[in-house]
C-alpha positions in Angstrom: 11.8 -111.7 0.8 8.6 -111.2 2.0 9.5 -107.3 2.5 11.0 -106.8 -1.2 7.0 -108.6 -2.4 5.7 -106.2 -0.1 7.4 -103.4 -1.9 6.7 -104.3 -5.6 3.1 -104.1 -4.3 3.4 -100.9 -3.5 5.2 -100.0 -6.5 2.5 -101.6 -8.6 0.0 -100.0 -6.9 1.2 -96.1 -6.9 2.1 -97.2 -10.9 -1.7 -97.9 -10.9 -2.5 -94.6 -9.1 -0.2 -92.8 -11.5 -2.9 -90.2 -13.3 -0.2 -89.4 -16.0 1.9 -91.5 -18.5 4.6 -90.2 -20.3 4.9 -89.0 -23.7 6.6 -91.3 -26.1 6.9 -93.3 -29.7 4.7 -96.1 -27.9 2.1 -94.0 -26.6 1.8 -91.9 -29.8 1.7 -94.4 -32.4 -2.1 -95.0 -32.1 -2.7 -91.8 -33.4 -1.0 -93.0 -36.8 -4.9 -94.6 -37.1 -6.3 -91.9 -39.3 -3.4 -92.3 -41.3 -4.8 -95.9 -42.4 -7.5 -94.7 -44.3 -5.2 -93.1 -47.0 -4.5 -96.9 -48.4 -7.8 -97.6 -48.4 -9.3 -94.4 -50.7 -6.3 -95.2 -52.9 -7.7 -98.5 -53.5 -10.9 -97.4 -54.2 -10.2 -94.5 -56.6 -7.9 -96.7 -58.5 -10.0 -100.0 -58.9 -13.5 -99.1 -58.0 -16.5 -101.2 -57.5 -16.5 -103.3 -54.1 -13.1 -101.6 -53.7 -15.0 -98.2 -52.6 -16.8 -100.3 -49.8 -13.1 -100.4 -47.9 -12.9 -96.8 -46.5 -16.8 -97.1 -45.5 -16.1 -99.9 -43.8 -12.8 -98.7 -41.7 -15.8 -95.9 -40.9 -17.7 -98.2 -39.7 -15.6 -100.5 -37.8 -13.8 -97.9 -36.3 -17.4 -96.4 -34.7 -18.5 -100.5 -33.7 -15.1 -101.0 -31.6 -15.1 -97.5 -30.5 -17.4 -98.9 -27.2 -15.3 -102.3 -27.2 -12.0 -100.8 -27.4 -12.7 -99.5 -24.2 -11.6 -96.1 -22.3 -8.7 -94.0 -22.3 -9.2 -92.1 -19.0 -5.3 -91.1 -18.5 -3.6 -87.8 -19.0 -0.3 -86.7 -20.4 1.2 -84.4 -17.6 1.1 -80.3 -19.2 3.3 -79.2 -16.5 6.0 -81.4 -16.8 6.2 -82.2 -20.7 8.7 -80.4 -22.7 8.6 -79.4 -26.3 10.6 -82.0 -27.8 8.6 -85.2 -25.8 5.5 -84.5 -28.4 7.6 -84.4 -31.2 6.2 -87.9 -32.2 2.7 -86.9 -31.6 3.1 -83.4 -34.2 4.9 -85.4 -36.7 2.1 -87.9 -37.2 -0.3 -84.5 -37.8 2.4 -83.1 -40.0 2.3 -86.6 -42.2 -1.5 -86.7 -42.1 -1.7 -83.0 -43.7 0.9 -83.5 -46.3 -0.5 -87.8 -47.4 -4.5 -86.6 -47.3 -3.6 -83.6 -49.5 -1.4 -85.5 -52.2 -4.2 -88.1 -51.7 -6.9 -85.9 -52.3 -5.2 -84.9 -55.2 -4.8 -88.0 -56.7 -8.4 -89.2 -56.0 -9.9 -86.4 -57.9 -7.6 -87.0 -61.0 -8.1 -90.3 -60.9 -12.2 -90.0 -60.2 -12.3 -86.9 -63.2 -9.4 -87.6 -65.3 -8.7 -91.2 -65.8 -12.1 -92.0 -66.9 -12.6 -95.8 -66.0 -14.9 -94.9 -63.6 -18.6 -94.5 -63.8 -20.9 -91.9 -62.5 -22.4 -94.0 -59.8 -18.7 -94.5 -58.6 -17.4 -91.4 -58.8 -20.6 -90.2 -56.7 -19.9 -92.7 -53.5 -16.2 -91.2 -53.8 -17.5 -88.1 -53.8 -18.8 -89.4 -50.3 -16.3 -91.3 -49.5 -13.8 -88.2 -49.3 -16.0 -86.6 -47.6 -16.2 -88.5 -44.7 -11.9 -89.0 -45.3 -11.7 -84.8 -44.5 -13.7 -85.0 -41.6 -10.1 -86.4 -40.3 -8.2 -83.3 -42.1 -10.6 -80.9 -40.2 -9.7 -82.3 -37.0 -5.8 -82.4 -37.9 -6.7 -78.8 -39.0 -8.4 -77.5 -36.3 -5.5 -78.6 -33.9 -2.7 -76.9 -36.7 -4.8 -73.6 -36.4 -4.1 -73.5 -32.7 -0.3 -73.6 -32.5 2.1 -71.2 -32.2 4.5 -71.4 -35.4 2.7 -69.4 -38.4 3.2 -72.2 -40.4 1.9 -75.1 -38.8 -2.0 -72.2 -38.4 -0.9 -72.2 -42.3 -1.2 -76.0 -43.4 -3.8 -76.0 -40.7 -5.9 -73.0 -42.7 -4.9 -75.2 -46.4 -6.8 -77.9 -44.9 -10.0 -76.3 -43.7 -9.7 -74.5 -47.5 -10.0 -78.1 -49.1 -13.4 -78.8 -47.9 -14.3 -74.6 -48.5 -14.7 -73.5 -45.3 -11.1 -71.3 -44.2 -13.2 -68.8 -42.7 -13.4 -71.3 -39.8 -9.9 -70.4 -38.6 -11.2 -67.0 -37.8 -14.5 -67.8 -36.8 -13.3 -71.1 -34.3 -10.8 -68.7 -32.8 -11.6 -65.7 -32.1 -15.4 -65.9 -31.9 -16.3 -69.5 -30.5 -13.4 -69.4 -27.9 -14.4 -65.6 -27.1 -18.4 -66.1 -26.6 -18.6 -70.2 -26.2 -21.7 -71.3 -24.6 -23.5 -67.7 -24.8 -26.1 -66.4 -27.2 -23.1 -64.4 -29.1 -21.6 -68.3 -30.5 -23.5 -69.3 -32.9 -22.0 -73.0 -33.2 -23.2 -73.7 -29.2 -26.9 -74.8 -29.5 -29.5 -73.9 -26.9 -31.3 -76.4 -25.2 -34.3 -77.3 -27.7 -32.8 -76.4 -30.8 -32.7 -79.2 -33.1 -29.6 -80.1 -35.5 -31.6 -79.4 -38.6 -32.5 -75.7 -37.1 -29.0 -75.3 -35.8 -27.1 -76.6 -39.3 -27.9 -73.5 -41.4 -28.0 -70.6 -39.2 -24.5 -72.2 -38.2 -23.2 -72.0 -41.5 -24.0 -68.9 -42.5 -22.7 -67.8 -39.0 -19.3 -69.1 -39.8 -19.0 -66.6 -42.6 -20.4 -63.7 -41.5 -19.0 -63.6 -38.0 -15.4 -63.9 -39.0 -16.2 -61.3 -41.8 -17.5 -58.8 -39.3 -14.4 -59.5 -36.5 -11.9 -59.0 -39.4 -13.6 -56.6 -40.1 -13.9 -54.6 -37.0 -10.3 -56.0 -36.3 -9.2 -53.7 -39.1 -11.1 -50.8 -38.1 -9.3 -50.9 -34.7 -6.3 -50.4 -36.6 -7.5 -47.8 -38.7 -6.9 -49.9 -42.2 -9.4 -50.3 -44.9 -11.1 -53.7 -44.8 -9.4 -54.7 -48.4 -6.1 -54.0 -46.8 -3.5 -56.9 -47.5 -3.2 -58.3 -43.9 -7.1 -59.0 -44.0 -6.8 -62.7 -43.9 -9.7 -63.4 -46.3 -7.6 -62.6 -49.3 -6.0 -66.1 -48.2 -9.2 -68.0 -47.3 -10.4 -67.0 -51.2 -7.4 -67.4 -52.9 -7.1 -71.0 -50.9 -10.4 -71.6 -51.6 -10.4 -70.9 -55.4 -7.6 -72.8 -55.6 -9.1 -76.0 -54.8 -12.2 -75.5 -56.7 -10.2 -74.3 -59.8 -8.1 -77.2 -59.8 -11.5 -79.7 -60.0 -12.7 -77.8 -62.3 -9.0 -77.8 -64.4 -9.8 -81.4 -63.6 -13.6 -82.0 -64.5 -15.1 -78.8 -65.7 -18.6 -78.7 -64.1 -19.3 -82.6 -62.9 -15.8 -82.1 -61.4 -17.1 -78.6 -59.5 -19.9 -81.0 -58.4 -17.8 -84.1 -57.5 -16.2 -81.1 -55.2 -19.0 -79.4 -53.5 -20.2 -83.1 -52.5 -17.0 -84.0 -50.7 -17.0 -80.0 -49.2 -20.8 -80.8 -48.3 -20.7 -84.5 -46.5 -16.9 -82.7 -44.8 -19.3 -79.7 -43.4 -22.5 -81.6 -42.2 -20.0 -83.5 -40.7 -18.2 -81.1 -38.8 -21.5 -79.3 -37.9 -22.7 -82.2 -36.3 -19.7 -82.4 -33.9 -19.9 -78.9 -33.2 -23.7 -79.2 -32.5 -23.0 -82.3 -29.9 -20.3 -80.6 -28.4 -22.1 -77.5 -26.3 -26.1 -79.0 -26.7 -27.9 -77.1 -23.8 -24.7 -76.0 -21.9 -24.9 -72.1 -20.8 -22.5 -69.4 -19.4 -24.3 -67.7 -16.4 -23.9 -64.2 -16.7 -22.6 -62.2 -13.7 -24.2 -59.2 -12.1 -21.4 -57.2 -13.4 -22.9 -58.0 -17.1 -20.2 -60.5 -18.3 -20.5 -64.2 -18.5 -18.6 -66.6 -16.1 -15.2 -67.9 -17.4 -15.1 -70.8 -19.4 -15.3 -74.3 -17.5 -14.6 -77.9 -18.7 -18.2 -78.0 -17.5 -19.3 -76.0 -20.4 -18.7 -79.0 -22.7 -20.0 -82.7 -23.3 -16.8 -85.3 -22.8 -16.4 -88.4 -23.5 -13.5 -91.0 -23.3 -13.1 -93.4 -25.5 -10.0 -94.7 -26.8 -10.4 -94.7 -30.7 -12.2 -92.0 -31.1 -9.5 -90.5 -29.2 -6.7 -91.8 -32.1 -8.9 -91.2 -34.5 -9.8 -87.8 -34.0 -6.8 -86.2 -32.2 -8.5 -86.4 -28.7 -11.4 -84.0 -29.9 -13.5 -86.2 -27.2 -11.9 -83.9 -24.9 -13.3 -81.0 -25.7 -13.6 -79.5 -21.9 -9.8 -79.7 -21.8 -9.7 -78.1 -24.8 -11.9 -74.7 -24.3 -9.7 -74.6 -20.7 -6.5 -74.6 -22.6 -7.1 -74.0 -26.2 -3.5 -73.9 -26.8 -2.8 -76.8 -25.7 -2.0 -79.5 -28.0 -3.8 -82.2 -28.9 -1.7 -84.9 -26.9 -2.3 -82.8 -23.5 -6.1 -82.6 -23.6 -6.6 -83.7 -20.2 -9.6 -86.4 -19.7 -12.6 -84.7 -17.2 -14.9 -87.2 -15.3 -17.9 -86.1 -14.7 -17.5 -84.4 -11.5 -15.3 -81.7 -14.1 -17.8 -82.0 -17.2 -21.0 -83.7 -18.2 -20.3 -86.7 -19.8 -22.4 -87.8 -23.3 -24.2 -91.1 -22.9 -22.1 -92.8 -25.7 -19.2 -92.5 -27.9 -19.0 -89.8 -30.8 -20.3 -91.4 -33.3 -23.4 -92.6 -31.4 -24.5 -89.4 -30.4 -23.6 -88.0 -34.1 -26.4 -90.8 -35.3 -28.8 -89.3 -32.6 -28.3 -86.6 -33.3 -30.2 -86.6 -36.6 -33.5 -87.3 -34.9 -34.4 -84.2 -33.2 -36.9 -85.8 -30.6 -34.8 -89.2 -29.6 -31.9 -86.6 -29.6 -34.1 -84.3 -26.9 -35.8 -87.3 -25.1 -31.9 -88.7 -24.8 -30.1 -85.5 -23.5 -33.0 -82.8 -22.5 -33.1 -84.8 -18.8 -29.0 -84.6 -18.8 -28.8 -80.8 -19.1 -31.2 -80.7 -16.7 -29.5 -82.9 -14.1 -26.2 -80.7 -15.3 -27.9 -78.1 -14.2 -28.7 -78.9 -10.9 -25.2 -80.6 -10.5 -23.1 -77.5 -11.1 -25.7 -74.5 -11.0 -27.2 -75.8 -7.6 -28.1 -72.1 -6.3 -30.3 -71.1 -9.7 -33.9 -72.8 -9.5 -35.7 -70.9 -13.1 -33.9 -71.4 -16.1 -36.7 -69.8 -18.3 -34.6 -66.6 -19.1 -31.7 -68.3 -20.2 -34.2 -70.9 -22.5 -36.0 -68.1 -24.3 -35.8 -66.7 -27.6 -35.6 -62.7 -26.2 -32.0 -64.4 -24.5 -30.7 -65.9 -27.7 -31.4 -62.6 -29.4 -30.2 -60.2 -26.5 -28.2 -61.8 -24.0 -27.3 -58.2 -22.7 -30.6 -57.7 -21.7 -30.6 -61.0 -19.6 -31.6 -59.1 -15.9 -34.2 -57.2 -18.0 -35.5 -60.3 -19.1 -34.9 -62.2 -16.4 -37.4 -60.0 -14.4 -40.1 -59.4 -16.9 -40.9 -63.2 -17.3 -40.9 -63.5 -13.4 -42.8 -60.5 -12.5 -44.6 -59.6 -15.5 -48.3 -60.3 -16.9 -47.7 -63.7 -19.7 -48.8 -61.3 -22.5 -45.0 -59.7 -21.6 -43.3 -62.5 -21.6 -44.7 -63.3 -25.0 -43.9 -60.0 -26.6 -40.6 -59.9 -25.6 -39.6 -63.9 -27.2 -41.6 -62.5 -30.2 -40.3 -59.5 -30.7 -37.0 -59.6 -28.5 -35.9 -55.9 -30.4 -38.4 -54.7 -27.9 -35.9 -54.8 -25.3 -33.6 -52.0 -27.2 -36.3 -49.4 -25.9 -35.6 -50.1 -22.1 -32.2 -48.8 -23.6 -33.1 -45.2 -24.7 -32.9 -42.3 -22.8 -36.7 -41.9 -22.5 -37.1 -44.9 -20.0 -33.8 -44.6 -18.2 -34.4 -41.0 -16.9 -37.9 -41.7 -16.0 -36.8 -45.5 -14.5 -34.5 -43.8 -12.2 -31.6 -46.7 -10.7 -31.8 -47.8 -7.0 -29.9 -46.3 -4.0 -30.3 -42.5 -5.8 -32.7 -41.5 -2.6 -32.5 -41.9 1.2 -34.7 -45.2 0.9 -36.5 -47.4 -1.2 -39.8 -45.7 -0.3 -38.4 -41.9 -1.7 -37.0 -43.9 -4.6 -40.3 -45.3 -5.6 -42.7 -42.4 -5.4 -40.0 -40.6 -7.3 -40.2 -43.0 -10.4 -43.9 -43.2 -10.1 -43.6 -39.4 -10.1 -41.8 -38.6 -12.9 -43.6 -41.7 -15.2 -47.2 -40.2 -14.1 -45.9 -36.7 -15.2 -44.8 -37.9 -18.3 -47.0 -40.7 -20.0 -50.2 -38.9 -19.0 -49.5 -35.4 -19.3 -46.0 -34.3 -21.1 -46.4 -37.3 -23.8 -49.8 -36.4 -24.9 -51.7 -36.9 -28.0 -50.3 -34.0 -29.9 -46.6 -35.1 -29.1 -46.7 -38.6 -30.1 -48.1 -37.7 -33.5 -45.3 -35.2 -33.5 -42.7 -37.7 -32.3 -44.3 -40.1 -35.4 -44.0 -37.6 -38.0 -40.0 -37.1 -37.5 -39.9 -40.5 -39.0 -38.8 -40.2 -42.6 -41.0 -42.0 -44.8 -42.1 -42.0 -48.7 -45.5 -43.8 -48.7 -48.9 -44.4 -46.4 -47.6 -47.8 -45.8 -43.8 -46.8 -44.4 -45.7 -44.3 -42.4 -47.9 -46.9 -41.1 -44.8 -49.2 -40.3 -43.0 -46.5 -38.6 -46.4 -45.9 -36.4 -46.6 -48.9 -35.9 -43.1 -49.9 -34.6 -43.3 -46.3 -32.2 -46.1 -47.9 -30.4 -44.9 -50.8 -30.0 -41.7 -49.4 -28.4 -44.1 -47.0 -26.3 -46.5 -49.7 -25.2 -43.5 -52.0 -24.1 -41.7 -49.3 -22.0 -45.4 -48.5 -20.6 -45.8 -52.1 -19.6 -42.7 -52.4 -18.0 -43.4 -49.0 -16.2 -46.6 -51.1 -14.9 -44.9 -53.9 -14.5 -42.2 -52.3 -11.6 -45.2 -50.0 -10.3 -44.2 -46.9 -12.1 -47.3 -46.5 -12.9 -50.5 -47.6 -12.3 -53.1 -50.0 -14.2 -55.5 -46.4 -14.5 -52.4 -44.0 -15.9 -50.9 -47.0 -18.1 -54.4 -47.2 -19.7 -54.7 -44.3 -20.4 -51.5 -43.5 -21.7 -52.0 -46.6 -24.1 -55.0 -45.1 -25.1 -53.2 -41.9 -26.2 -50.8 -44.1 -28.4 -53.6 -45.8 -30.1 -55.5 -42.2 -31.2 -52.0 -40.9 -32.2 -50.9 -44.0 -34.3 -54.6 -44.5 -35.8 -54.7 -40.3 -36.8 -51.1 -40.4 -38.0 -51.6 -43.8 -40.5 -55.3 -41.8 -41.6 -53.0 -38.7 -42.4 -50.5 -40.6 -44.1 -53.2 -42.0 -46.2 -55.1 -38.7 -47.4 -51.3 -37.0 -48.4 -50.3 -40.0 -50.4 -54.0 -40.6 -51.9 -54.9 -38.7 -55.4 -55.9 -35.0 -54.3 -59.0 -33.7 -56.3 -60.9 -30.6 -55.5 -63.6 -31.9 -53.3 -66.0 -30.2 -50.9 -66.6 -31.9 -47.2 -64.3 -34.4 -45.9 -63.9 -37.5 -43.9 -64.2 -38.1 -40.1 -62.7 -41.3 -38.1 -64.4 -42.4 -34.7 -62.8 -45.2 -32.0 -65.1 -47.0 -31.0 -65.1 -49.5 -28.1 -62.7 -50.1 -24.9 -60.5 -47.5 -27.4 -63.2 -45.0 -27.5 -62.7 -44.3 -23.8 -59.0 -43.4 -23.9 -58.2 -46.4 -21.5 -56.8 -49.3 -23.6 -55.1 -52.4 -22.6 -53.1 -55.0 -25.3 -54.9 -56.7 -27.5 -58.0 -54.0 -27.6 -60.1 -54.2 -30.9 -59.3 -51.8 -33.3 -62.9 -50.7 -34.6 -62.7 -47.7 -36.1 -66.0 -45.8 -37.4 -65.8 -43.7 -41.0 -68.2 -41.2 -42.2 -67.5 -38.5 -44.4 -69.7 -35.4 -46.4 -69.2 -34.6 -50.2 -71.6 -35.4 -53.2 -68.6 -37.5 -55.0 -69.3 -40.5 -53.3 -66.9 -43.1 -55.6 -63.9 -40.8 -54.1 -64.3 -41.2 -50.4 -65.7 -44.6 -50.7 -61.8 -45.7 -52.4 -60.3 -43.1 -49.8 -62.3 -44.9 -46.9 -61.3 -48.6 -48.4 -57.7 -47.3 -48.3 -58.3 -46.3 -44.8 -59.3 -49.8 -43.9 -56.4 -51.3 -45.9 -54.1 -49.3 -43.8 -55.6 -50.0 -40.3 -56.4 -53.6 -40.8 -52.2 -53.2 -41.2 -51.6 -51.9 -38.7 -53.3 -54.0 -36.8 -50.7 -57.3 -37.6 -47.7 -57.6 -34.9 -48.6 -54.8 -33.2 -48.8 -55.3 -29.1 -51.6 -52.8 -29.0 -54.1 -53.8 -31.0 -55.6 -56.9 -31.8 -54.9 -58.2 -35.2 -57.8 -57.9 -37.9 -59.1 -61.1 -38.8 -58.7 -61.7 -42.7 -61.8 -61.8 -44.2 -63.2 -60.1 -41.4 -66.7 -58.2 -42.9 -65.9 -54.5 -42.3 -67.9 -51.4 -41.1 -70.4 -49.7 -43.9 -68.9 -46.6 -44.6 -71.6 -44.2 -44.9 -72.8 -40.7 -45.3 -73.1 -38.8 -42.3 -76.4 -38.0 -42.9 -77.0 -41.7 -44.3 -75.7 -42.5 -41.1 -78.3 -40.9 -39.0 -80.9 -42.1 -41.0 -79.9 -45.6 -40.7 -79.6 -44.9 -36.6 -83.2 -43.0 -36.7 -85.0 -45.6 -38.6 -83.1 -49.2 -37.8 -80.3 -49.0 -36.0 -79.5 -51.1 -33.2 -79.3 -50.9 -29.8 -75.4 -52.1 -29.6 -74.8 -49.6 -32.9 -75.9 -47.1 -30.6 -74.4 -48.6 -27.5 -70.7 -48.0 -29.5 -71.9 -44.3 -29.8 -71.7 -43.3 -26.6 -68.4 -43.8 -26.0 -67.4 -43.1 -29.8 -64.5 -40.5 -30.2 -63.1 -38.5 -33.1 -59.8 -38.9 -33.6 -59.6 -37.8 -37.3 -60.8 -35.6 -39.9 -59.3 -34.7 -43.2 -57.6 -31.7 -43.1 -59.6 -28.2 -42.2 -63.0 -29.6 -42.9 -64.9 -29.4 -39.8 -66.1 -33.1 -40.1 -65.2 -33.6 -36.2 -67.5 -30.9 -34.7 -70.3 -31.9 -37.6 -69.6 -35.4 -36.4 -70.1 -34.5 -32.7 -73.5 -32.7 -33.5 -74.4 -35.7 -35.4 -73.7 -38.3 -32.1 -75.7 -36.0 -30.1 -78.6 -36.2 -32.4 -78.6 -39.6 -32.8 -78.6 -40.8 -29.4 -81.5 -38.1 -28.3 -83.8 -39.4 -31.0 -82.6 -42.6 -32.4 -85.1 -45.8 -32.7 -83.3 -48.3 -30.4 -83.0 -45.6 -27.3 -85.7 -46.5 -25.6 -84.4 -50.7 -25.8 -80.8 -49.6 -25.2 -82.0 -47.7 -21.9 -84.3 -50.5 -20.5 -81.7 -52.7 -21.7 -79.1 -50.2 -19.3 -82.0 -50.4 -16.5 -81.8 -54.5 -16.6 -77.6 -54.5 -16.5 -76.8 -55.3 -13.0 -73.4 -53.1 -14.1 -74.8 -50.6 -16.4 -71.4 -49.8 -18.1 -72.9 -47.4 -20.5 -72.5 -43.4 -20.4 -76.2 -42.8 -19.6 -75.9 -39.0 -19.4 -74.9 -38.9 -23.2 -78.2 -40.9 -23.8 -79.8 -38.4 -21.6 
């Protein structure tokens, strides 16, 4: 007797131990949940009033009890359950698809046609149904996983009742493929609020699957019209449903639509936003990104949700085995995935408020981190913009925020196309790749070879303003863009060259120095073309002046810029000089060179060359003439000989201008003395 107790215990116990329970009518029926809801919206369409309370409330008493109902932890066993053991499980789907559709059908008629309801009403149905084909979107999203065309069919008729079928593309082929990368735009990055995230995610839905059908086509050598382009459905479904409200309603029943397509939507975005929030793919040194992981999604396990949203809790099961369905999602702990801190619909109420939302789960990514990426200490590359917008160039910027000056690092999240020069030809043949020499020492003085040949010798002055020019543009100002987005390509790969000891502070400085003559003479030439040509004698000269003057800039230098011309028609080269200003104070703005011109910033008198060495004769300053001595020409309008007369000038005006005498004492005094005292001389 006492044996036989003995082994019932054990039975009970190894029953208890039992990870798995069977598929059956009795396991499957609580996912017949969703399915009371339909009752409900009947009610409410057909008698209004209080009545439209009822599905609110099912809402909400289903996300009270979701805690209290308690867990669901166990798993259906994938290995050993055949086909026909879910048939209970895909029937219940099957009902839900073909009940919500009949009883979206009937709601509209009766909230557009019947007429015994008011505005107000027909508004909170409008919601109502809204929150109802949140439900279709998760039968749908498991119908557009199976095999049989027609079940990916009814799945694609529901997503097209809320007007959003491009998802079936789009959830498929490009969140699967690129899921917790930079390429998915429906997994947010640590930081990014839902409100940020909502938009760009939308508009991501439609033009990603365009472009994959798209390119899907190409691959196949077919026209992207061509018949088998599975947009001609999503259009056709789509027009279909909006073409029956407005049959229905006319306009309010086109609006009564968009509201329940709107509140389905946020809805569904909000899921999608919970479900990856801070979780990353590390990418490999071979350039691809780790396999997906049940770790690359949130989990959670509780039992209604479960019923009520076929098992989409389980989402980590779900990206290991997307084509599994919904009945064998497997449950993860949280030694397999991070787990959320709550139920689905707490976290969907978080998730509105951005900074409870990041005070809540910020720390969790981060202990996620550390839990399954124990061996990777900085996360910074992966948390910037420059990642988000090119996650190919993750080593590239991976090393430039960990090695390089901040001002860098900053460019690079600003202006992340930056990282598409390291690309070109230019920088790799100068960059030459490791192991090419005997050792790391040949390697290095090779590449600080070859960039010291090139950025201070074969890339000089007259090239870049030759390399500017083969940039086809119509006006001064698309001239000035195109100079203006050359240097900043130029000064980036010069940083980097800095950065990796290609070449040194002296030759980068002076190589930045040629960029900002060539990009300053190139706008000025821009300018006189495009500027009304009258028969004018003289002409105008343009002097750097300052750290620019001496041919050895750094990023963020001043851009101060001397103008002086000869010619008795003053009004005309006044206007031409303001244009020049206009242009440069342009050119100034995002550019990594140059500081940016302050607006409203008083500029430089534009004077007369012989006005000017009045003024420097008889009151100029000693800083005015300070600037002079390092001033250089790097303009003059075309054939006029204003750079030599401009040279003379100089000369002149710092042998017998007023303020020599206090700019050398001054010079005397400095314990530094950073003038050019032989020019003075």
């Amino acid at each position: 007797m006492e044996n036989r107790h003995e082994a019932s215990g054990a039975r009970a116990g190894a029953r208890a131990r039992e990870p798995f329970i069977k598929p059956s009518l009795g396991n499957a029926l609580g996912y017949c949940l969703p399915l009371a809801v339909l009752p409900l919206v009947v009610a409410a369409v057909l008698y209004g009033g209080w009545w439209i309370a009822a599905p609110a409330v099912f809402f909400l008493l289903t996300d009270t009890l979701d805690t209290a109902s308690g867990l669901e932890e166990r798993n259906i066993d994938p290995k050993k359950s055949l086909e026909g053991e879910l048939f209970w499980y895909k029937l219940f789907t099957w009902v839900w698809a073909a009940l919500y559709v009949v009883t979206l059908v009937f709601a509209l008629w009766q909230i557009l046609v019947s007429g015994h309801l008011a505005a107000w009403e027909a508004l909170l149905l409008a919601v109502v149904l809204g929150n109802v084909a949140r439900l279709a979107l998760n039968a749908g999203h498991d119908l557009i996983h199976r095999r049989p065309a027609w079940e990916r069919r009814v799945g694609e008729f529901l997503q097209a009742s809320v007007s959003f079928p491009q998802e079936c593309t789009e959830h498929i082929y490009v969140h699967h493929a690129h899921v917790c990368t930079p390429k998915d735009p429906m997994s947010a990055p640590k930081g990014q609020s839902f409100w940020h995230y909502l938009p760009r995610s939308i508009a991501a839905s439609l033009t990603d699957s365009w472009r994959f059908e798209r390119d899907r086509l190409a691959r196949r050598r077919l026209p992207v019209w061509h018949y088998s382009n599975p947009f001609w459905r999503y259009v056709l479904e789509a027009l279909a449903w909006h073409a029956l409200a407005y049959w229905m309603g006319g306009a309010w029943g086109l609006l009564i639509f968009a509201i329940i397509c709107a509140v389905a939507i946020f809805q569904l975005r909000v899921v999608d936003y919970l479900q990856h929030y801070g979780l990353q793919r590390i990418r490999l040194p071979n350039g691809r990104f780790e396999r997906v992981q049940p770790h690359h999604s949130w989990s959670a396990a509780y039992k209604l949700s479960d019923w009520l949203y076929y098992n989409v809790q389980r989402h980590s099961s779900h990206h290991a085995a997307p084509g599994r369905l919904y009945p064998l999602l497997q449950h993860c702990g949280s030694e397999q995935a991070p787990q959320l801190p709550g139920s689905y619909s707490a976290a969907s109420t978080l998730v509105m408020f951005p900074r409870r939302w990041f005070r809540t789960m910020d720390p969790l990514v981060d202990q996620w981190r550390a839990h399954f990426y124990p061996q990777i200490d900085d996360w910074s590359a992966y948390d910037s913009p420059a990642f988000a917008a090119r996650p190919d160039s993750y080593e590239e910027i991976a090393e430039i925020l960990a090695n390089a000056p901040p001002h860098l690092g900053a460019w690079i999240n600003r202006r992340p196309e930056l990282l598409d020069s390291l690309r070109k030809r230019e920088f790799t043949d100068i960059d030459l790749p490791r192991g090419f020499g005997p050792d790391p020492e040949f390697e290095a003085i090779a590449r600080r070879g070859l960039a010291r040949v090139y950025w201070t010798h074969e890339m000089d002055v007259a090239e870049m303003k030759e390399r500017i020019a083969d940039y086809p543009a119509q006006s001064a100002r698309e001239r000035m863009e195109a100079a203006r987005n050359w240097s900043n390509d130029k000064a980036f790969q010069i940083g980097v060259h800095a950065m990796r000891g290609n070449l040194s502070p002296l030759e980068a400085g002076k190589a930045l120095g040629n960029i900002a003559e060539a990009t300053v003479a190139a706008v000025l030439e821009a300018v006189e073309e495009n500027f009304p040509r009258r028969r004018r004698e003289g002409g105008v000269a343009a002097a750097l002046l300052g750290d620019l003057a001496s041919g050895e800039a750094g990023p963020g230098a001043a851009l101060e810029v001397l103008l002086t011309y000869e010619g008795s028609d003053d009004r005309y080269y006044q206007a031409l000089c303001r244009r020049f200003l206009a242009e440069l104070r342009a050119l100034s703005r995002q550019n990594l060179l140059f500081d940016a011109i302050p607006r409203g910033q008083q500029e430089r008198p534009v004077r007369p060359l012989a006005d000017l060495v009045a003024h420097h004769r008889n009151s100029g300053s000693a800083d005015e003439l300070l600037e002079l001595t390092r001033a250089r020409c790097v303009f003059e309008s075309g054939g006029s000989g204003m750079r030599q007369r401009f040279a003379e000038a100089r000369r002149e005006i710092l042998a017998h201008g007023d303020a020599r005498g206090a700019l050398l004492a001054g010079l005397r005094e400095s314990p530094d003395g950073g003038a050019d005292t032989e020019s003075i001389r």
